[in-house]
Structures are given as C-alpha cells and as structure tokens.
N, C-alpha and C positions, 0 to 999 in steps of 0.2 A: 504493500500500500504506500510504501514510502516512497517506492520508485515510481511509484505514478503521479505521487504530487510533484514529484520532480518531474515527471513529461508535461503535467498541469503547466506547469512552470516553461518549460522549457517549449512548450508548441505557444502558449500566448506572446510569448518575447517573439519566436520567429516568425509570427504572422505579424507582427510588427513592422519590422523588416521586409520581410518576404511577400507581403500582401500583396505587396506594389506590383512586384516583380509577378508573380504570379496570377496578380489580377489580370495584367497586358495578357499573358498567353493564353488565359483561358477564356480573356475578351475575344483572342482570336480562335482560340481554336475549343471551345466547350465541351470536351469529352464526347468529340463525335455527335452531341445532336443536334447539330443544325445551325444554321446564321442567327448569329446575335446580332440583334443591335438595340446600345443602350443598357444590354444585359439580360434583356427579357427572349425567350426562346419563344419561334411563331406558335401561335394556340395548336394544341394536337399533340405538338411534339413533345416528348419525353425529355426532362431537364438531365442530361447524364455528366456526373463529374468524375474526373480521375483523380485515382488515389496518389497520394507524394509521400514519400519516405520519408522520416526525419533520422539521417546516419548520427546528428550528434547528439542524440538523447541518449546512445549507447555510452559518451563516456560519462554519464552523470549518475548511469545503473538503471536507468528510465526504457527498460524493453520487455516485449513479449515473452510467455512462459516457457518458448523455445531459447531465448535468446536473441533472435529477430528484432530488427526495428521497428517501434510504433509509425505511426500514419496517418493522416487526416485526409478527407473531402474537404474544398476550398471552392465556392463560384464567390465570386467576387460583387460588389455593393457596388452600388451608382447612383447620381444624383443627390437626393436631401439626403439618402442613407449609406452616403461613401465613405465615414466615419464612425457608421457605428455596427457593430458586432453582436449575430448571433450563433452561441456557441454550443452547438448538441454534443451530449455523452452519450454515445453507443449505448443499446442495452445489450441483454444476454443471460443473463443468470449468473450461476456462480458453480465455481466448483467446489465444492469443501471436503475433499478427502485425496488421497494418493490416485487415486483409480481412474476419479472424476477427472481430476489435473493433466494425468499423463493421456489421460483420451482428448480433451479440450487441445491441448497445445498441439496436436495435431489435425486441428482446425483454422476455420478463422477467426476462432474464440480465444484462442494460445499462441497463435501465430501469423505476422504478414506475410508469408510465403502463399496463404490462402484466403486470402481475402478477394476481394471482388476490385478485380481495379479499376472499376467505375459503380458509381452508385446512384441510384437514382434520388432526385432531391425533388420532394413533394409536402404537401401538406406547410407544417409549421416553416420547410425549408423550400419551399415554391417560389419560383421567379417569377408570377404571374400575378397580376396585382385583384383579379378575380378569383383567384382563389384564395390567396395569401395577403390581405390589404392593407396589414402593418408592417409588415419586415420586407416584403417581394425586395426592397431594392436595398436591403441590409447586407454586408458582407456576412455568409452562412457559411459554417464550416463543421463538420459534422467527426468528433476525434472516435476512430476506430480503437473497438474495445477488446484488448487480448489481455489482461494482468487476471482473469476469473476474480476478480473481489472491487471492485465498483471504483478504480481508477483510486484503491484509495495508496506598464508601459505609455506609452504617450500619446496623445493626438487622438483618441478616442472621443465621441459624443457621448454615446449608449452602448451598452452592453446588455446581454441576456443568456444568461447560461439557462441550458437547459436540455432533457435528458427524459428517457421513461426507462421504464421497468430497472434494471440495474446503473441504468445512465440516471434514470429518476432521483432514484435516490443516493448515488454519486452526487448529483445538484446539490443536496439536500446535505450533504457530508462536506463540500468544500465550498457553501454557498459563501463564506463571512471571507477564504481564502480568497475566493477572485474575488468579490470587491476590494482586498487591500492591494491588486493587483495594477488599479487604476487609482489617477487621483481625483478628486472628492469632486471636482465640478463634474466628472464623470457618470451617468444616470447609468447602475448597475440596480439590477435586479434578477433573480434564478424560480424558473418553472420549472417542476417537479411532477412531469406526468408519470400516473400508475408507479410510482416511489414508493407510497404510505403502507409500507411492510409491516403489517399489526400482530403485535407479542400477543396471538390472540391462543384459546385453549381450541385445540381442536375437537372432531366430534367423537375420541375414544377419549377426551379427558387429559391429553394432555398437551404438550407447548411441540408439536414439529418443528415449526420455525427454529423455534431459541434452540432447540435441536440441531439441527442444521447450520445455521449462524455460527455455532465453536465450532465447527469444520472450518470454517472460516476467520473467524476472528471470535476472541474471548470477551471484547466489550461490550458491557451492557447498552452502552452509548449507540452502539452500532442500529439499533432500532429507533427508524424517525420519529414515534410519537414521544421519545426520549428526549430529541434531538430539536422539533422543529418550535419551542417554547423556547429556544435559547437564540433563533438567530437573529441576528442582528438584523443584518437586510435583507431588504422588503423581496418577498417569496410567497408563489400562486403555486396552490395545490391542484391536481387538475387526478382527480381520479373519479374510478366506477367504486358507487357504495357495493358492487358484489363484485369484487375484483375476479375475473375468471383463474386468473394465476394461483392467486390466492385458496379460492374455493379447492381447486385441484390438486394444487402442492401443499397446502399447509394446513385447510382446514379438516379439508377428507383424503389425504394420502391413504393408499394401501396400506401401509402399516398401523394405520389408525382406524381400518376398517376392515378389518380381516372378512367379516362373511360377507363382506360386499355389499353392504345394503346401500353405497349411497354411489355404486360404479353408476347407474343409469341417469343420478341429476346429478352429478359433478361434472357431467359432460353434453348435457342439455338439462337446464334450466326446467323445460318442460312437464320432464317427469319428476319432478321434485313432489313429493306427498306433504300434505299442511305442516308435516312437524319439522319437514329437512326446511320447509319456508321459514318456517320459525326460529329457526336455527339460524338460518342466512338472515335476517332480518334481527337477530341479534347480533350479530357480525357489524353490519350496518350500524347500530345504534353505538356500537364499542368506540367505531371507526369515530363516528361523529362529540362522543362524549371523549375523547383522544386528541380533539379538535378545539375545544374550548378554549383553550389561554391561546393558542394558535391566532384562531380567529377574534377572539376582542382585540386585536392590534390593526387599528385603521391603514398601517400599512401594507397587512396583509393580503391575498385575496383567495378562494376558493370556489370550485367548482366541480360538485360532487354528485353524478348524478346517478340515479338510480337504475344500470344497465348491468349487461352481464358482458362485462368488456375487460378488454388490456391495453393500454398502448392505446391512445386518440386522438396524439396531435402529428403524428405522422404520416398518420391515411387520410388524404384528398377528403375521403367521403365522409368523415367524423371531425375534422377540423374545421372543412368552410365548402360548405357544399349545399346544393336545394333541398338536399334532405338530412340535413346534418343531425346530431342530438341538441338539442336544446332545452333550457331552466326560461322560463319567463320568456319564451319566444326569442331568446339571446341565445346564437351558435357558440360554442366555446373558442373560433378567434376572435372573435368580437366582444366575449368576456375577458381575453388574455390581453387583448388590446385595447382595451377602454380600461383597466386596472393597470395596463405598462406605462400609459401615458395619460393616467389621472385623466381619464374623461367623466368617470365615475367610480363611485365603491363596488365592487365584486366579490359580493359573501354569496351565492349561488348555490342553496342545497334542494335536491330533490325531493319532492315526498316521494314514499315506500314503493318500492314495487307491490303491485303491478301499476302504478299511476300513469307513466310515461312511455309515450306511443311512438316516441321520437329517437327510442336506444337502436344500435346499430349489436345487436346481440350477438357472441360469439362463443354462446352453447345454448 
C-alpha cells in the first residue's frame, strides 16, 4: 500500500509535466478512434485511449504485483476545462491470500504486461458534452489498478478524484492525501462510487468482510464507514443501498450459507422471499445509519439509491442517459455536478425498495 501512494504521488507530479506533452499527441492521434477536434470525438464513435507506462515509478518501489510498471489512460482537457483534473482509481477487488495474489499478478489485476492498451472512456470519463456535461472537456485520466489492495503540483483549477468499487474506496483512503497535493486556491474534491464497504454481519451471523479484509490488511481503519467521518475534504458518496457486490460477496457468501438457501436471490433480486427482503432492507438501513455524521456536513454530498447495482458512474447508461437512475427526477451527473460546483446541496437518499422504477438492476 505504501508503494502505491508512492505511484499516487509519482503519476500526479508527471501529469504535470507530461500532460502537455501528451495532450498534443493524443490531440492528434486519440487511441485510434477517430478525428478530434477541440477534443471531442464525432457522436457514435467510441472515445478509445492508450495506455502509457510510467518506467520511473519503479525506482521509488511504486509497481505491479509482478514487478511491472504501473500505467495510466490520459485524453486530454480543452477549453474552460484545460486546467482542471479528473482522476479515476481503477476498481477490481482485492486479493487477500497467497493463492489469490499469485493468480491476480498474472492478470491485469497484478500486472501491465496484461492490461488492455486502450481503454475505452465513457460515462463519468466521456468527451461528449451530452453525455458527460461537467467534466466532457476536463483533463480525464483513469490510473490502472494492479497492487490487489486499493492503490493503498501546480497550475491546476479543479481537481476530482475518483474511483468505484476498489478504486471507490481507494478515493475514500487517500481522499485528504490528494488534496494536500494541490494548493488551496485549488477546488479538490473525491467521488467514491460503490466504495461504502459495510462491516456488516452476514446472513450465517457472522462478519465475511472483516474476514476477508486481514487477508488484506489488519486495520480496522480500512472500513469506510470508519473512515468517511474523519475526512476533511469535501466527498460525494455515490452508491446502491443493495450493493450487488456486497449482497454476493459479503452478505450471502457460500460459506455463510452452506445449504444454499439464498444461491437463487443473491443472484437475482427477484427470487428473494419476504425474509431474504428483510434482511436486505436491513443492510440498507445499517448503510444509511453509517451515514449520519457523514452526511450532516454541508460539505458533503450523497446519493444513494435504492437498486440492485455496482459501479454507476462509469456506464453511459447509469450516469447520464434518457433513462438513467434517478432521486427526485435528478440523474446522478447532474447530482455529482450540481454538489462539485455548488449549484446546490446533494443529500439524495432513496426510499426502500421496491419504490424506484428508475434502477438499472444487475440481478
């Protein structure tokens, strides 16, 4: 973890630098999809960015779990948003045992050797100003995530780190670190999609997660609802009150349900019987009472809605779309961007499922 706050480090200073340099080449040449101009890629086409190595993060101990070197996605900002920075953390999970490690680093979870050297940049990281209508023309750089444990300068306007699922709550882990990155006239702020990893009991009675977690790391800290009363700056929770990951991995693991009774709703929704709702619908209410000192800080913002989802500001069709999820008739970029840039307060919580007709469910 240490080595990654050292790439933290070491990939913000060279975009720095590097931005410049890399913005011209990718003004010409955008990862193979198509003419740019101005930045924006014509409607249809697929925004695709290549991946860049950073060689000198290796002498600082800052590499992947082969030994490889980290790497980032870069499309570059234009016009009002040429100065200012949004910074996604890869997700992915985590590995927390020998077994898990040594299979991961032979991915592109462990390793750049396998990574995708182009990625496509949509939703939160979209160059289109319909789709994307606060950031489209922000410098977007998206850092590729191989360390298995959640990654744990000058001339800048704005900044916005942010991240889901294990990138999530990466955010959520170095949110107070990058802001001391810039200086104070600098408007930093960190999103935290699908992060809110909850020390919750699962349904054979006991804690999987915190389970799981000392595979990982032994501090109790490590758990956001621990974490997200203490930060300093101003940070948007952006999660599903039935997190699909969650339900799956931590609240009804197989080992926490040996005769199986809950294989058919851990995996659609659907067949869940009154009691597994009841159950989930305690989860929910944990999440939101976990939230409380959170959210009375007028800095804060939150938007929580009542789907059976993971991961929502990266998909086109959950972030800003005709048929997006929405609280109050408000898409969630339009909640993430009316709270980045103080248009309004964004405390945004769902009532219970089944209320909302509007979730993009995925089970």
């Amino acid at each position: 973890m240490k080595a990654m706050r050292v790439l933290l480090l070491c990939l913000l200073g060279l975009l720095t630098a590097a931005g410049v340099v890399a913005g011209y080449q990718l003004r010409k040449r955008p990862g193979g999809s198509g003419t740019v101009k101005n930045g924006v890629v014509p409607s249809g086409a697929p925004l695709l960015v290549n991946l860049t190595l950073i060689p000198s993060a290796a002498a600082q101990g800052a590499v992947c779990m082969d030994g490889t070197v980290p790497g980032y996605h870069l499309h570059p900002g234009f016009g009002s948003g040429a100065n200012s920075w949004l910074v996604n953390l890869e997700g992915g999970g985590w590995c927390n045992n020998v077994g898990t490690c040594r299979f991961s680093k032979n991915t592109k979870r462990g390793s750049s050797n396998y990574m995708e050297k182009q990625m496509q940049f949509s939703g939160i990281s979209s160059n289109k100003p319909e789709e994307n209508p606060d950031f489209y023309n922000w410098n977007r750089v998206t850092v590729r995530y191989c360390d298995g444990a959640s990654f744990t300068g000058e001339g800048y306007d704005a900044a916005l780190l942010s991240g889901c699922s294990a990138g999530g709550l990466a955010s959520i882990l170095h949110c107070d670190e990058f802001r001391a990155l810039f200086p104070q006239s600098t408007k930093v702020k960190c999103l935290a999609d699908a992060g809110l990893f909850l020390d919750a009991v699962d349904v054979g009675g006991g804690r999987s997660l915190r389970s799981f977690y000392q595979g990982v790391v032994t501090l109790h800290c490590f758990f956001p609802q621990n974490i997200v009363p203490n930060i300093t700056t101003p940070t948007f929770l952006l999660n599903a009150a039935y997190d699909v990951w969650q339900i799956q991995k931590s609240l009804a693991p197989d080992k926490a349900d040996p005769a199986g009774y809950w294989k058919a709703c851990k995996f659609n929704h659907s067949k869940c019987d009154s009691k597994q709702i009841q159950f989930l619908q305690g989860f929910r209410n944990e999440m939101l009472n976990a939230l409380q000192g959170f959210s009375s800080s007028s800095k804060n913002g939150l938007f929580i809605n009542s789907c059976f989802a993971h991961c929502q500001s990266f998909n086109q069709d959950t972030w800003y779309g005709d048929y997006s999820p929405t609280i109050g008739k408000k898409r969630i970029a339009t909640s993430v961007g009316d709270w980045y840039f103080e248009r309004s307060k964004e405390k945004a919580i769902d009532c219970a499922y089944p209320c909302d007709n509007t979730c993009h469910h995925l089970l």
